[in-house]
C-alpha positions in Angstrom: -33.8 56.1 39.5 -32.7 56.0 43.2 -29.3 54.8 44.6 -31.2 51.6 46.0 -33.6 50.7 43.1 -30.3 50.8 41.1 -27.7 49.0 43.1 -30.3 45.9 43.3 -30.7 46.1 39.5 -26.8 46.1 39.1 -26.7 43.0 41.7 -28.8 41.2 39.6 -27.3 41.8 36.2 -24.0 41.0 38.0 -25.3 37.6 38.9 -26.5 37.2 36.0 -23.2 38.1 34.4 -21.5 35.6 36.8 -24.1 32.8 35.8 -23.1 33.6 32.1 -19.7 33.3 32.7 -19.8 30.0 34.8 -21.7 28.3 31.6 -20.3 30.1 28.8 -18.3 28.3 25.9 -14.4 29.1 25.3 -15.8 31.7 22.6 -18.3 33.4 24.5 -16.5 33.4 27.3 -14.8 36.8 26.8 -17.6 38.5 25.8 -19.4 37.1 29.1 -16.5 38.7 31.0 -16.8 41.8 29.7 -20.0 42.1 30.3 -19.8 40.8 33.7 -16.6 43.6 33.7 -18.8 46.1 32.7 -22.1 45.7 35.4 -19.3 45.4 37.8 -17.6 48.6 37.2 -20.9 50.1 37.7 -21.1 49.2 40.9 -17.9 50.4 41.9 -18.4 53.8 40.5 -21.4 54.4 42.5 -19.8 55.5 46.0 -17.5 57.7 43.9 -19.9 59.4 41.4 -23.4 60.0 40.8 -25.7 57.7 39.6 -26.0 57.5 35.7 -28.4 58.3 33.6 -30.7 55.4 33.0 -32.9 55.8 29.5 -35.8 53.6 30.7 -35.5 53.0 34.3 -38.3 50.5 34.7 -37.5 48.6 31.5 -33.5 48.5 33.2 -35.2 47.1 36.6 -37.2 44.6 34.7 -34.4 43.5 32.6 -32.0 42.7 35.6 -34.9 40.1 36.8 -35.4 38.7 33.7 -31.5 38.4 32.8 -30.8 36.7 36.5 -34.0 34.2 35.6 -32.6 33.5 32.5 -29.5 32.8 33.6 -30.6 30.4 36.2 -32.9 28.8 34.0 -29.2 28.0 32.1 -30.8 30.3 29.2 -27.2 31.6 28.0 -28.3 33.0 25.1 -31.3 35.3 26.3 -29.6 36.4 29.7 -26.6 37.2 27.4 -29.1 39.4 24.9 -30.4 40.6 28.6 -27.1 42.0 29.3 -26.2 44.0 26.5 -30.3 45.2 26.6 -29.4 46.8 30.1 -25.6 48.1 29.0 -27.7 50.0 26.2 -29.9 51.5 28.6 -26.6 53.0 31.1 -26.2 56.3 29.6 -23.2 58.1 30.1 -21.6 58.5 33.5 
């Protein structure tokens, strides 16, 4: 995957994070922010090392869209299963 297909998929699953975060209940909350933590992180890393290893690189595009329309469709649940679709598909960095 290259450096610009990826940063837009991380930009979407972060505002799809952030959307999940903004709507979440007191007991999803947490795992909304670590999610949100997580995509974030990603981003930061990418100036500083090289990109990671993405298992399915258009399923991961295709699952940043889906999770930000989800999420602004005010589907918690399925952007939320969205997210932790795309973390499983970051391999290590």
């Amino acid at each position: 995957m290259d450096q610009a297909r990826y940063e837009d998929a991380i930009n979407r699953l972060i505002a799809a994070a952030e959307l999940v975060v903004a709507g979440a209940s007191e007991e999803q909350r947490l795992d909304a922010l670590g999610m949100l933590a997580f995509f974030r992180l990603r981003r930061t890393r990418i100036a500083e090392q090289d990109l990671p290893r993405i298992l399915n690189e258009e399923l991961f595009a295709q699952t940043a869209t889906a999770a930000l329309t989800m999420a602004g469709r005010k589907e918690l649940l399925a952007a939320s299963a969205l997210l932790e679709q795309a973390r499983t598909l970051v391999g290590a960095s």
